[in-house]
ROZASE-73171 format. One line per 4 residues: number of its first residue (from 1); for each residue x, y, z negated of N, C-alpha, C, O. Coordinates in Angstrom, 3 decimals, decimal comma. Layout:
<recs>
NUM = X/Y/Z/X/Y/Z/X/Y/Z/X/Y/Z | ...
</recs>
This chain:
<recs>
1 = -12,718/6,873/-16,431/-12,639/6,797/-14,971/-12,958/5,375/-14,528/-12,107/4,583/-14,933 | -13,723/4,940/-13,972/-14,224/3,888/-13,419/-13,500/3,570/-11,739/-13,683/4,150/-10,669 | -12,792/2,605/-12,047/-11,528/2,073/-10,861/-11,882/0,942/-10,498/-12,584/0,178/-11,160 | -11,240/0,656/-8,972/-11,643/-0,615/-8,275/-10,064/-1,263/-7,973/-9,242/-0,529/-7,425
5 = -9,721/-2,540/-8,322/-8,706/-2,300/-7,996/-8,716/-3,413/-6,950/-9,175/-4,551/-7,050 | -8,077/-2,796/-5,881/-8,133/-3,771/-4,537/-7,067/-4,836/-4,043/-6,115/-4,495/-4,745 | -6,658/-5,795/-3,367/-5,581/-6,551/-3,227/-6,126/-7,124/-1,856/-6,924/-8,056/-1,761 | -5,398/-6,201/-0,498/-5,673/-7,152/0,517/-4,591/-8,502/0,483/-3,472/-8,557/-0,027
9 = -5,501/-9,755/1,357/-4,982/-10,622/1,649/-4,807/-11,486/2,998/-5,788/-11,932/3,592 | -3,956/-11,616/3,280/-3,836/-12,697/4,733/-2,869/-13,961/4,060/-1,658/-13,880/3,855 | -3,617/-14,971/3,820/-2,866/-16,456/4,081/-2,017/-16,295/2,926/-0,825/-16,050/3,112 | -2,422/-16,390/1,901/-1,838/-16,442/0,467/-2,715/-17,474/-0,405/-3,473/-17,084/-1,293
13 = -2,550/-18,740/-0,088/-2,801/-19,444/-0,776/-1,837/-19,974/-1,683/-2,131/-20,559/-2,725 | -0,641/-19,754/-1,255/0,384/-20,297/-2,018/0,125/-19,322/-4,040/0,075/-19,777/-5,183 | 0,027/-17,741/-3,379/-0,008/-17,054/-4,630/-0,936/-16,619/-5,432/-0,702/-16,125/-6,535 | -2,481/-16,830/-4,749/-3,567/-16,203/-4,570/-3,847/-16,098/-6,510/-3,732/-15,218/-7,363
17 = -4,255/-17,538/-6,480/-4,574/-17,476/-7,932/-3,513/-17,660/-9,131/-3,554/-17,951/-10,327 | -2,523/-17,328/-8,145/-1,739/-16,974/-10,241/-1,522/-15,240/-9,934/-1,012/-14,503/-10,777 | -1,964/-14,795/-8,699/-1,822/-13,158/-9,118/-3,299/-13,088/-9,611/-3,607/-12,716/-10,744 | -4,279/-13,523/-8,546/-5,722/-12,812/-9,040/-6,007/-13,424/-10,637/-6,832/-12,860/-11,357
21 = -5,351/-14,457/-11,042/-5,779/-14,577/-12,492/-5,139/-13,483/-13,538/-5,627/-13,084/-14,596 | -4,012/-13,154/-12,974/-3,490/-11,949/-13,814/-3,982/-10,521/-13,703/-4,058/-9,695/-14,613 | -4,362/-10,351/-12,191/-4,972/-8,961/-12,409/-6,143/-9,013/-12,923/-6,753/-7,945/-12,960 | -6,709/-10,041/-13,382/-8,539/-9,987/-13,733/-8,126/-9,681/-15,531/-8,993/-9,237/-16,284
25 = -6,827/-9,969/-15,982/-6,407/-9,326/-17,536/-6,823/-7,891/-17,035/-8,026/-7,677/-16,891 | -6,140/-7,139/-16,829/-6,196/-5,499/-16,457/-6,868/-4,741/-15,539/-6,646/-3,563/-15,257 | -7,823/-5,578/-15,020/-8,646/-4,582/-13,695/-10,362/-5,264/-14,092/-10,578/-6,426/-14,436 | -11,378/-4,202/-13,927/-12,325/-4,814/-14,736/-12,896/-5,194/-13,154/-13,243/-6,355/-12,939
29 = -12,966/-4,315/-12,215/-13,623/-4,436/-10,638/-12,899/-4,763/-9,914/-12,115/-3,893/-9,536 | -12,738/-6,270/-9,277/-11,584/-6,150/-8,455/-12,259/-6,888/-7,143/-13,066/-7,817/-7,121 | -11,828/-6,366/-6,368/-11,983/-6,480/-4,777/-10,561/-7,322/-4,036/-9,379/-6,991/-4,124 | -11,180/-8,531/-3,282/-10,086/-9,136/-2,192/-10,704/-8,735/-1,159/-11,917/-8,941/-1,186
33 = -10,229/-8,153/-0,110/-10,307/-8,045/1,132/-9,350/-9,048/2,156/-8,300/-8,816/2,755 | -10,001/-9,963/2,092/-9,266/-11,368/3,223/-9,707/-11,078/4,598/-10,774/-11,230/5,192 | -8,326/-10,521/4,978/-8,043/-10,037/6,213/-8,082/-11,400/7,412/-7,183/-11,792/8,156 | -9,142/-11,776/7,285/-8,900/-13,393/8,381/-8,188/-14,485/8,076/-7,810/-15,133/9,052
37 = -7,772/-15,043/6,597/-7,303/-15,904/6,371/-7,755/-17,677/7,465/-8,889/-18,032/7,787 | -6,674/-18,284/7,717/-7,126/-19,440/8,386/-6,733/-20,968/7,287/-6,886/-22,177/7,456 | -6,199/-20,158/6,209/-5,154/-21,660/4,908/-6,593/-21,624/4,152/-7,745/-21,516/4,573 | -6,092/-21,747/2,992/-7,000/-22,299/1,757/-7,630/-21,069/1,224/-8,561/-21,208/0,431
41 = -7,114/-19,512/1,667/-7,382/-18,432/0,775/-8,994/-18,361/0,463/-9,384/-18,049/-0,662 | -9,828/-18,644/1,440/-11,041/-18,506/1,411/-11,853/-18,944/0,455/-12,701/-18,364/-0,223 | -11,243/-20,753/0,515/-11,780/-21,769/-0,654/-11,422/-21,088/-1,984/-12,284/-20,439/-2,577 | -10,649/-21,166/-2,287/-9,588/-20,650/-3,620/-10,611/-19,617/-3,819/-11,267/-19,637/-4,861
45 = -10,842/-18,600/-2,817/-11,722/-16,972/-4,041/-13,042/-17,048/-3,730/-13,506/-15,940/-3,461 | -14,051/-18,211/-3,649/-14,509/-19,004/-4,606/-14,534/-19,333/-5,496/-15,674/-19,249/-5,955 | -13,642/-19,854/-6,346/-13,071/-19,938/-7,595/-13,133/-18,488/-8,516/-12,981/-18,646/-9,727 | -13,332/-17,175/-8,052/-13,290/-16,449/-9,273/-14,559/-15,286/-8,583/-14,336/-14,369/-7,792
49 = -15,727/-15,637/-9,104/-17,212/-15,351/-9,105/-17,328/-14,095/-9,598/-18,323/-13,449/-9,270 | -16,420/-13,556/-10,404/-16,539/-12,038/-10,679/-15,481/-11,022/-9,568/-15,365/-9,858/-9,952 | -15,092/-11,209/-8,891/-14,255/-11,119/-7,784/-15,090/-10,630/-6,512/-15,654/-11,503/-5,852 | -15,203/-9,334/-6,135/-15,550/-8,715/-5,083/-14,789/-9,544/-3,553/-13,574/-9,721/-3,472
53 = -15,689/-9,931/-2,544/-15,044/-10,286/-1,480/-15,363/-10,084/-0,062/-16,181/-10,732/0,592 | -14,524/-8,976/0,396/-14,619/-8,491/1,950/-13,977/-9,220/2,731/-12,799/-9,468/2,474 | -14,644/-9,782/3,967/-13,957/-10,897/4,801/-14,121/-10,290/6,128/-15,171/-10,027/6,714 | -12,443/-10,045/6,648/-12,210/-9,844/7,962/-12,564/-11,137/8,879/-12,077/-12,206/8,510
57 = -13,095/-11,128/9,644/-13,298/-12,475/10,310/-12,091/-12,761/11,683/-11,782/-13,707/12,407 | -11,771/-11,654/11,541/-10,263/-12,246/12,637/-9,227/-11,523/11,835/-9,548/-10,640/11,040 | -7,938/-11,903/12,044/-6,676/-11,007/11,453/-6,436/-9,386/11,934/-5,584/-9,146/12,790 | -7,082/-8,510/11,448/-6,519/-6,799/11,978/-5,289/-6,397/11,876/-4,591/-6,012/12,813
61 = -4,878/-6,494/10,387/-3,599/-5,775/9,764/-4,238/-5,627/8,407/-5,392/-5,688/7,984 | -2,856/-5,374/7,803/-2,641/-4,987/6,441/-2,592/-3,714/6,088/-2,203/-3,331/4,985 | -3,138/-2,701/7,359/-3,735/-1,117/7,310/-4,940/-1,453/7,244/-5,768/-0,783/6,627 | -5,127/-2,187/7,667/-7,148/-2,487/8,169/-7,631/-2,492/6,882/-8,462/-1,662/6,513
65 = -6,863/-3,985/5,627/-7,462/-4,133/4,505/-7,297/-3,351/3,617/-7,967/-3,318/2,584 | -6,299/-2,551/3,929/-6,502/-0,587/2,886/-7,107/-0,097/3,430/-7,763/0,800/2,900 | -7,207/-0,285/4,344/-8,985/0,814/5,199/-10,119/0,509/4,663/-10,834/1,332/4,092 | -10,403/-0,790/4,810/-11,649/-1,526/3,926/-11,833/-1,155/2,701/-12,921/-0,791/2,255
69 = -10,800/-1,219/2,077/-10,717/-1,475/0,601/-11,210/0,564/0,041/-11,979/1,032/-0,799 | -10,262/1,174/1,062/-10,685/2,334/0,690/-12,253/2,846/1,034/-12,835/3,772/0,468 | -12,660/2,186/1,870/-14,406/2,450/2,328/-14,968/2,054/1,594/-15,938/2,714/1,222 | -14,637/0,512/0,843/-15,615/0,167/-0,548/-15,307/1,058/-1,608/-16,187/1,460/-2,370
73 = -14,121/1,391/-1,709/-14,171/2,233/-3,168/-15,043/3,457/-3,189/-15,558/3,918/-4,208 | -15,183/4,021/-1,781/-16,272/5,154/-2,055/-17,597/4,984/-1,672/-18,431/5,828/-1,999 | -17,931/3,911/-0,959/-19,224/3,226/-1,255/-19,572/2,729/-2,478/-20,760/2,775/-2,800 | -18,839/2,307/-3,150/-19,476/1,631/-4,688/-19,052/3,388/-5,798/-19,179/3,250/-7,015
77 = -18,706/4,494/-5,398/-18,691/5,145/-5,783/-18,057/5,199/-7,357/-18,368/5,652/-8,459 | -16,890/4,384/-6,678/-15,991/4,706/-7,907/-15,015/5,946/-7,782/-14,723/6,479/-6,712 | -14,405/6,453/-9,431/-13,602/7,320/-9,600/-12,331/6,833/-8,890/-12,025/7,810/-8,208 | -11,551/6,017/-8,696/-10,597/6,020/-7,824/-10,143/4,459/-7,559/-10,830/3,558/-8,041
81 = -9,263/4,236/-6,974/-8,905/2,839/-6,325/-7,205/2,593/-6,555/-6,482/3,235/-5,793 | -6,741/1,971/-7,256/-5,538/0,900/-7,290/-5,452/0,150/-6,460/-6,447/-0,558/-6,305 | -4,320/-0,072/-5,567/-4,071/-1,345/-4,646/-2,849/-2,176/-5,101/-2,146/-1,792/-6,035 | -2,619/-3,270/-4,456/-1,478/-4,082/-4,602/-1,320/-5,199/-3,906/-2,245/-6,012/-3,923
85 = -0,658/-5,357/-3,486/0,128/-6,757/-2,700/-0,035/-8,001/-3,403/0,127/-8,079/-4,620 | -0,414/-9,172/-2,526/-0,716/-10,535/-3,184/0,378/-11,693/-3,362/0,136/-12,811/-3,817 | 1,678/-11,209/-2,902/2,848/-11,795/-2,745/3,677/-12,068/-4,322/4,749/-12,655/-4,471 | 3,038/-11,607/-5,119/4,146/-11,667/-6,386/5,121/-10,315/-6,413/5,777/-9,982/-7,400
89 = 5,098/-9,751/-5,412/5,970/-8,142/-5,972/5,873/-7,500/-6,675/6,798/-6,843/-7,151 | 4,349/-7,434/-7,107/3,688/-6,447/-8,254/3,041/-7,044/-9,308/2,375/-8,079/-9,353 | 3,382/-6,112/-10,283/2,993/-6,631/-11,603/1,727/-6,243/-11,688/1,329/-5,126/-11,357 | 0,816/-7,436/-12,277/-0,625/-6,314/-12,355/-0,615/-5,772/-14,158/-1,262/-4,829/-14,614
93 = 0,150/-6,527/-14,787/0,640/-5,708/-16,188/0,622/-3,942/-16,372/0,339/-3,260/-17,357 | 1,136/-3,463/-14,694/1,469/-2,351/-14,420/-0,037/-1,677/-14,340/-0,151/-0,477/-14,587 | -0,880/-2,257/-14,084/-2,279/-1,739/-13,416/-2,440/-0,303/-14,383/-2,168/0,860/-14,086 | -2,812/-0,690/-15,234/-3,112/0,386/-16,333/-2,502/1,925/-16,540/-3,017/3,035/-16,675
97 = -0,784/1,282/-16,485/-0,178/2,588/-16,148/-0,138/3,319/-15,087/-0,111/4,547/-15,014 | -0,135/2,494/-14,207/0,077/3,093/-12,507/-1,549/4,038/-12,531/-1,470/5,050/-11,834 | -2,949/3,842/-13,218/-4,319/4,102/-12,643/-4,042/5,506/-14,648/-5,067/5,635/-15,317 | -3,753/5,670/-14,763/-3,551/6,794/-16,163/-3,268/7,996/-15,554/-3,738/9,106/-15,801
101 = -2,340/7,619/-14,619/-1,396/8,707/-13,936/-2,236/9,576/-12,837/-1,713/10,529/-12,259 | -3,322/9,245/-12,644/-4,266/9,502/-12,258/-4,844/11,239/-12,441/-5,040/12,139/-11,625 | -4,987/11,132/-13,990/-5,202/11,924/-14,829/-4,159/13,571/-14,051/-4,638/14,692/-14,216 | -3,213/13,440/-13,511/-2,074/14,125/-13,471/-2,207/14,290/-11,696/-1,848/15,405/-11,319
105 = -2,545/13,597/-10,871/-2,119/13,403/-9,444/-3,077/13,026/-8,612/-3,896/12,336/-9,219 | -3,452/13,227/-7,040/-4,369/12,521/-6,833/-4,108/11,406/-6,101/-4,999/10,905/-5,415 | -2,789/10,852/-6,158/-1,939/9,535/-5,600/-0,813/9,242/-6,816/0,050/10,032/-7,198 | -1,007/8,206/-7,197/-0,027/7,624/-7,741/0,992/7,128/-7,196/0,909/7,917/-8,137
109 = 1,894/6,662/-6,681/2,858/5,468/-5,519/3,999/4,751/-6,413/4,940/5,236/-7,041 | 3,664/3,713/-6,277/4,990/3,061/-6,922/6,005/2,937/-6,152/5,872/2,585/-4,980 | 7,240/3,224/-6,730/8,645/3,475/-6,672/9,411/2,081/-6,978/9,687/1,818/-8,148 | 9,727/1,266/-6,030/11,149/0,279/-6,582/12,577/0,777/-6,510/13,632/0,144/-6,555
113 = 12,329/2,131/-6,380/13,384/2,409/-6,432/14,156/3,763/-7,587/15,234/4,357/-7,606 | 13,152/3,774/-8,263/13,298/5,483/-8,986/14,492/5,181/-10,192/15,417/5,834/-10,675 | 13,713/3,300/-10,462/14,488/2,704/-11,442/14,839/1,929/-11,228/14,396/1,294/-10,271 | 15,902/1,463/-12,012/16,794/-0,181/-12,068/16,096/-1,092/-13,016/16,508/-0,833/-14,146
117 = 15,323/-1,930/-13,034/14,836/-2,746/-13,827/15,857/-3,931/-13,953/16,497/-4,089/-14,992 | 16,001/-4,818/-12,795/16,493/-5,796/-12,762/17,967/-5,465/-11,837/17,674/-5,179/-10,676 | 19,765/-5,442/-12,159/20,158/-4,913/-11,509/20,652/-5,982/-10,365/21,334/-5,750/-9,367 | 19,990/-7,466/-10,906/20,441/-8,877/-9,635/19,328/-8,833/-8,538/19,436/-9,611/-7,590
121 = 18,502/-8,166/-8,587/17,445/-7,924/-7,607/17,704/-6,817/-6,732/17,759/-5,639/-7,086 | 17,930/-7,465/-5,040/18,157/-6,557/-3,841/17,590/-6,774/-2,926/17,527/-7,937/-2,526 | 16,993/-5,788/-2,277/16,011/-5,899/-1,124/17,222/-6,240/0,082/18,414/-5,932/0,073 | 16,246/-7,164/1,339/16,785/-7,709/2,482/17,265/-6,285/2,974/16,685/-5,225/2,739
125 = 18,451/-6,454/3,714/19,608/-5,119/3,939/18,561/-3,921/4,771/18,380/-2,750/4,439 | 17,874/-4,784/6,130/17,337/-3,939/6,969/16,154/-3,441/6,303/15,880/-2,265/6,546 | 15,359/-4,100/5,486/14,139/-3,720/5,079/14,839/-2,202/4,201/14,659/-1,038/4,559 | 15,571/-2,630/3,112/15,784/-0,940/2,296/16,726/-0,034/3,156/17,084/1,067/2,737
129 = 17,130/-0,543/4,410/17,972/0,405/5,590/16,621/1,195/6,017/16,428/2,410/5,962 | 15,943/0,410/6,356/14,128/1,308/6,986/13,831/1,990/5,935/13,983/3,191/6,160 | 13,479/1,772/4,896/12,786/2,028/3,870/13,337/3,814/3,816/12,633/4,824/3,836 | 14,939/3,679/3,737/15,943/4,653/3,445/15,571/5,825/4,616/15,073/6,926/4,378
133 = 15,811/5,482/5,461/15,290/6,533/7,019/14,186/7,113/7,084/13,943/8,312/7,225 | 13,237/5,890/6,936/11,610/6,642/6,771/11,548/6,974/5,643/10,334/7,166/5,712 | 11,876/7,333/4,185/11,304/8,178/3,175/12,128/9,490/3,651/11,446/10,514/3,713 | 13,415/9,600/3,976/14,259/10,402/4,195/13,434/11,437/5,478/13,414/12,667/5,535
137 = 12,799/10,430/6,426/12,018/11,693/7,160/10,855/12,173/6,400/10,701/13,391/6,491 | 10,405/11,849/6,021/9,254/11,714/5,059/9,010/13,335/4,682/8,341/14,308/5,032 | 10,185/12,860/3,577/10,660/14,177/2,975/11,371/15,721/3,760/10,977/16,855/3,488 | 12,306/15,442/4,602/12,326/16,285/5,026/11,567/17,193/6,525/11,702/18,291/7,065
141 = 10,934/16,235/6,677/9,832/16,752/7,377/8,766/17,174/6,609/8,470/18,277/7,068 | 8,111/16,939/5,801/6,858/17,109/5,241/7,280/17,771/3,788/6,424/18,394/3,160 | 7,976/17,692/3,518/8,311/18,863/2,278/8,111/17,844/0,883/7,998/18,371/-0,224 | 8,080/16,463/1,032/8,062/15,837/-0,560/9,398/15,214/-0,765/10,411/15,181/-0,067
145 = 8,988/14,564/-2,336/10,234/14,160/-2,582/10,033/12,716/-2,690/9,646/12,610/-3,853 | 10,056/11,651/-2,241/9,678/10,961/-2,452/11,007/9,491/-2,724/11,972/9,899/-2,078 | 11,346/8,319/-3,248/12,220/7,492/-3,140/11,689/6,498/-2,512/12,639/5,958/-1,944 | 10,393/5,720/-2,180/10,074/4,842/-1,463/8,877/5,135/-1,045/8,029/5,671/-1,759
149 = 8,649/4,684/0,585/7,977/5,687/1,803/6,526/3,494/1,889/5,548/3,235/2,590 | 6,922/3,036/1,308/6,241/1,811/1,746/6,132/0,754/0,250/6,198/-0,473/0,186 | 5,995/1,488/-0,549/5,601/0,443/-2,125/4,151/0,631/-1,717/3,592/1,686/-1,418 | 3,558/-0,830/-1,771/2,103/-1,475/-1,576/1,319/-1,042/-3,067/0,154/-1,440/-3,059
153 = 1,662/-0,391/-4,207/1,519/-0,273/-5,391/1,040/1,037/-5,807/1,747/1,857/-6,392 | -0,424/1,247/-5,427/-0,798/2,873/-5,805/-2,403/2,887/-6,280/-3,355/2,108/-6,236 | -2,144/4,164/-6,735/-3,604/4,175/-7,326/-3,898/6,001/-6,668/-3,165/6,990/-6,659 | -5,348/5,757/-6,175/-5,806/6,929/-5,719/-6,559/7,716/-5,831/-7,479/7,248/-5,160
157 = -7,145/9,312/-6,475/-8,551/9,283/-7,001/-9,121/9,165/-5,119/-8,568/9,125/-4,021 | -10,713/9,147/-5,734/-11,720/9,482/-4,746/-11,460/10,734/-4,239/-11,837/10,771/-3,068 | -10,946/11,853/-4,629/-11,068/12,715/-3,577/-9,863/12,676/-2,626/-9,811/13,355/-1,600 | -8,825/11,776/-3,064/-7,983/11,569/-1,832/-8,516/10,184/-0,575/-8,433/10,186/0,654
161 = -8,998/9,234/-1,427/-10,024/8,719/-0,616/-10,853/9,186/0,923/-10,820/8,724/2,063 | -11,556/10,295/0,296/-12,484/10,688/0,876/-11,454/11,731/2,159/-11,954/11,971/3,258 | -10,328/12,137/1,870/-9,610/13,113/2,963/-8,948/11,894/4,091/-8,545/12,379/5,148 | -8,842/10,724/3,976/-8,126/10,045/4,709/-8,674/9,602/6,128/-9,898/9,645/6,254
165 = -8,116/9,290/6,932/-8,611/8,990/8,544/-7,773/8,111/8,905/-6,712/8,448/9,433 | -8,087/6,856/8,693/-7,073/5,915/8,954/-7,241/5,019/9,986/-7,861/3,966/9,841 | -6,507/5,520/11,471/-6,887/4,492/12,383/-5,522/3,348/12,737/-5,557/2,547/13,671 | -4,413/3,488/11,810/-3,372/2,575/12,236/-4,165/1,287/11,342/-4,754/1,355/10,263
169 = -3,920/0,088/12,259/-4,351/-1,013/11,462/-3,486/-1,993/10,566/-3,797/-2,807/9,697 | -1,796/-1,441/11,337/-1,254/-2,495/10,537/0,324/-1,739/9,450/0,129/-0,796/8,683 | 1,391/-2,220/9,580/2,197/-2,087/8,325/2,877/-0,829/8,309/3,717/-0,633/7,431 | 2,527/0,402/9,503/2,619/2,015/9,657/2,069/2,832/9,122/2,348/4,022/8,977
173 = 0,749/1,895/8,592/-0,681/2,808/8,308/-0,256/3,568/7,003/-1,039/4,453/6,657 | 0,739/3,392/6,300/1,474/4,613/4,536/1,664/5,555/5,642/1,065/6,630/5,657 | 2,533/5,169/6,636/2,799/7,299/7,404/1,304/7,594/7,841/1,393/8,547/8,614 | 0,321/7,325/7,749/-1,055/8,320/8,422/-1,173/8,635/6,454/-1,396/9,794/6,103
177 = -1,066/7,935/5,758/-1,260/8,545/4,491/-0,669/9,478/3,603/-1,153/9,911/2,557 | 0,454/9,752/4,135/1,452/10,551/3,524/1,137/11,543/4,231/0,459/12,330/3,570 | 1,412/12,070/5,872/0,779/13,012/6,406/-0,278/13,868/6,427/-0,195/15,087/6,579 | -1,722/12,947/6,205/-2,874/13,528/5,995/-2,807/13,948/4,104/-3,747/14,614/3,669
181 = -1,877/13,591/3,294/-1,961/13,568/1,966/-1,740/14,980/2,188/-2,670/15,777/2,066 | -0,542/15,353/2,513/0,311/16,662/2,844/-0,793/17,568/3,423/-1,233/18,485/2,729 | -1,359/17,300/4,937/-2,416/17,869/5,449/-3,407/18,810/4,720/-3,777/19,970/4,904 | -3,783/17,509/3,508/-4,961/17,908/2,664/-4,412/18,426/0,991/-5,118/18,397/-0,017
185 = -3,268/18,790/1,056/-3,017/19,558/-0,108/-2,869/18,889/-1,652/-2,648/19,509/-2,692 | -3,104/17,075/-1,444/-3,057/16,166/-2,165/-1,821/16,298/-3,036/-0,769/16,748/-2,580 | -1,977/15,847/-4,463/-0,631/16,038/-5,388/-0,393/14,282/-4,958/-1,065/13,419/-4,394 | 0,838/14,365/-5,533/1,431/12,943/-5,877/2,614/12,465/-6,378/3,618/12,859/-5,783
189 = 2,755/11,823/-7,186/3,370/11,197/-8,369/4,249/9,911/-8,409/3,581/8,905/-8,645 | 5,065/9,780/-8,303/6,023/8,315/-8,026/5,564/7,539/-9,410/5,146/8,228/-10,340 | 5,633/6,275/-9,530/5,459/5,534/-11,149/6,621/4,519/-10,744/6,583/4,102/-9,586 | 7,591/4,104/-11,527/9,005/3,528/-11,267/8,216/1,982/-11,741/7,677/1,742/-12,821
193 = 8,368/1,013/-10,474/8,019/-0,428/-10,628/9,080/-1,197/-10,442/9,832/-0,585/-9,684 | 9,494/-2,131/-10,713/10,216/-3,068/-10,514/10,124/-3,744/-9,226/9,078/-4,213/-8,778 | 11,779/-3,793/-8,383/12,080/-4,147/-7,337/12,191/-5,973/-7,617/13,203/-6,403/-8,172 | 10,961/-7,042/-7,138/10,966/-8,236/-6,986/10,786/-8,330/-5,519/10,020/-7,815/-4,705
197 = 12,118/-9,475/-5,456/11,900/-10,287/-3,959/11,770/-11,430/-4,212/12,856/-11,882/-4,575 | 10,722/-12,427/-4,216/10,402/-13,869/-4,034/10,901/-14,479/-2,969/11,359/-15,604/-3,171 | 10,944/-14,033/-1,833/10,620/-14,622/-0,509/10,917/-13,907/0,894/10,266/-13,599/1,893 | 12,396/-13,793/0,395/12,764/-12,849/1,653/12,712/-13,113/3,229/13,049/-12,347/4,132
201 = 12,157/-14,509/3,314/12,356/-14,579/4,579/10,861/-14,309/5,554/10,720/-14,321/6,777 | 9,881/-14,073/4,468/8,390/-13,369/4,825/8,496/-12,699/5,943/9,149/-11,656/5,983 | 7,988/-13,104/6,808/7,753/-11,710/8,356/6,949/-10,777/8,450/6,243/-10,389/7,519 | 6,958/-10,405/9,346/5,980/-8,765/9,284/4,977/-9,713/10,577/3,758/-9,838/10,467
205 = 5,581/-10,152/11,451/4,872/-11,008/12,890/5,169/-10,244/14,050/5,248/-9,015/14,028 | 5,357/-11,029/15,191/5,784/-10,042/16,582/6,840/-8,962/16,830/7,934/-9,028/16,269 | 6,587/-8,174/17,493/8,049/-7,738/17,907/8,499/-6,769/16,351/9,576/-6,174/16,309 | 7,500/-6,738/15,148/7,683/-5,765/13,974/9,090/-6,584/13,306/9,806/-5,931/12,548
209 = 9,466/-8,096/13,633/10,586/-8,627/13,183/11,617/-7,961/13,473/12,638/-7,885/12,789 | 11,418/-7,468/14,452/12,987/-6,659/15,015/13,267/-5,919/14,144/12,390/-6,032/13,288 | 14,107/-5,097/13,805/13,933/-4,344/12,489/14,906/-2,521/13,475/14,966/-1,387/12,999 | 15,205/-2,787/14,213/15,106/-1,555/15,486/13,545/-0,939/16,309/13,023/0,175/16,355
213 = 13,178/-2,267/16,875/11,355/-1,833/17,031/10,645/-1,582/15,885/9,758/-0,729/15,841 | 11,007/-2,335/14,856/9,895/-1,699/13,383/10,583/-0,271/13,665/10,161/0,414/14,596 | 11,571/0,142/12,913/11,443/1,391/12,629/11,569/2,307/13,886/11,196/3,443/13,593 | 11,851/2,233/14,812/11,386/3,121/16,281/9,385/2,932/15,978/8,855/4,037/16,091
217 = 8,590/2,051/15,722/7,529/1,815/15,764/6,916/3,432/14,691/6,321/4,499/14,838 | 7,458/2,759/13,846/7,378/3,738/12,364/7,507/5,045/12,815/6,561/5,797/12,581 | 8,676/5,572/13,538/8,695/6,914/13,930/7,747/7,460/14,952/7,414/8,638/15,086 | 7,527/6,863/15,354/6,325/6,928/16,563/4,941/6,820/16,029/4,087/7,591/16,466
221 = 4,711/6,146/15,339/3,334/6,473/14,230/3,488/7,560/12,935/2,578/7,704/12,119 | 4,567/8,186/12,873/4,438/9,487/11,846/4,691/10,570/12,906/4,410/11,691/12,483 | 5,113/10,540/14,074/5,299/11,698/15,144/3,615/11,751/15,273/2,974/12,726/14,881 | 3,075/10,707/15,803/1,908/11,156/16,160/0,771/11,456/15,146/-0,351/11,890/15,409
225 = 1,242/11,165/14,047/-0,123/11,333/13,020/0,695/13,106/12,662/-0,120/14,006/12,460 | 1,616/13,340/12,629/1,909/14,986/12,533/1,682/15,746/13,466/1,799/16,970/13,394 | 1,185/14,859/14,863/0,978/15,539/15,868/-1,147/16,150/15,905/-1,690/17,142/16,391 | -1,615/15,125/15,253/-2,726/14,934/15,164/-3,155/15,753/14,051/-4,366/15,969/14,065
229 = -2,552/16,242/13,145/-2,895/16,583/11,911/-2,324/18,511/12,231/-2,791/19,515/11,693 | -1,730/18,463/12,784/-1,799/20,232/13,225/-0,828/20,934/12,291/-0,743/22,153/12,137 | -0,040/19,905/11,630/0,847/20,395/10,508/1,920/21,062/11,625/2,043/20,896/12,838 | 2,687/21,951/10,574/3,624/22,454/11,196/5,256/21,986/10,662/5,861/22,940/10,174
233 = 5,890/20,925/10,681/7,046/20,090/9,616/8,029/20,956/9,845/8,273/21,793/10,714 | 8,820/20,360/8,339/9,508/21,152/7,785/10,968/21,196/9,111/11,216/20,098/9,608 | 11,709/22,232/9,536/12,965/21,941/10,492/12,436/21,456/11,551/13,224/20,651/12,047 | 11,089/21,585/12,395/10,761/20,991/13,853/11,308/19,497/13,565/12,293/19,249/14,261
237 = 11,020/18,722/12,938/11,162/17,457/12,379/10,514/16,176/13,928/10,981/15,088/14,267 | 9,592/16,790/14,372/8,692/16,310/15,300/8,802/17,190/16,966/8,055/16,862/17,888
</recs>
């Protein structure tokens, strides 16, 4: 199976090259999509010449650069696409296993929560309070089972690729994917990753800090992508 594995970025110069030097061990095609960086990110991926590079020229979102990332993977007509976060959360060690599972599903999603890896590692209260609500509708609206509704850590074939319609641009855009996954009859597979927090005091930006408007936001972008998608949810959920 011939895989692309993607890593959007905004303003990660701090991490850029001690992740992209590690995922270039385990990913043979790898794609940055620099979502409008204004720091050093630009200069820096320069530095690695075998390194695919899509450049947002203003900041969209961090839906936008899984939008991108998913349009190159089926333009360069690969078998499927791995993503991951440039923050240090994800292991790219994991790459291999997370893109196998493949074989079995046509979404992989990593799980920080399926397992206990590390048991001194805890997510910021409100972030796994959201996390908890939105997988919980997730599931019982849409009929999966899922433990985490927002791990940046998945691998996808092309034909789930190709079913997606992704017009949210920024950190909502997993509920248009879970919905249309469901929509389109897509399997999918949890892979248990390890829960790392570096840097809890990272923002989302604008009123998404609130952590009442994030998740009112969140419900309001999976109401309407179930509204759009003609599904019928599980218990009038919507």
């Amino acid at each position: 199976m011939r895989l692309l594995t993607a890593i959007p970025v905004h303003n990660e110069e701090a991490s850029l090259e001690t992740v992209l030097s590690e995922v270039l061990r385990y990913a043979d095609h790898v794609l940055v999509v620099d979502d409008g960086s204004v720091d050093r990110t630009p200069e820096l991926l320069r530095g690695f010449p075998t390194v695919e590079v899509v450049r947002h020229e203003r900041n969209l979102g961090y839906g936008a650069g899984l939008r991108t990332a998913f349009e190159r993977a089926i333009a360069g007509g690969y078998d499927g696409l791995v993503t991951l976060d440039c923050d240090g959360q994800h292991e790219p060690c994991r790459i291999p296993r997370i893109a196998a599972r493949l074989a079995e599903a046509d979404i992989v999603s990593g799980s920080r929560y399926l397992q206990v890896f590390d048991p001194g590692q805890r997510p910021p209260e409100q972030r796994r309070r959201i996390n908890v609500e939105i997988t919980r509708l997730l599931n019982e609206c849409l009929g999966l089972n899922l433990t985490d509704a927002f791990c940046g850590f998945k691998a996808y074939r092309a034909k789930a690729l190709r079913a997606f319609d992704i017009t949210d641009l920024g950190y909502a855009m997993p509920l248009q994917v879970w919905v249309q996954a469901v929509e389109h009859g897509l399997t999918i597979v949890e892979e248990a990753v390890p829960l790392i927090y570096l840097d809890e005091s990272r923002a989302f930006g604008g009123a998404l800090d609130d952590a009442e408007y994030r998740l009112n936001h969140y419900r309001q972008v999976f109401e309407a992508a179930v509204k759009r998608s003609g599904l019928t949810v599980v218990g009038g959920c919507c």
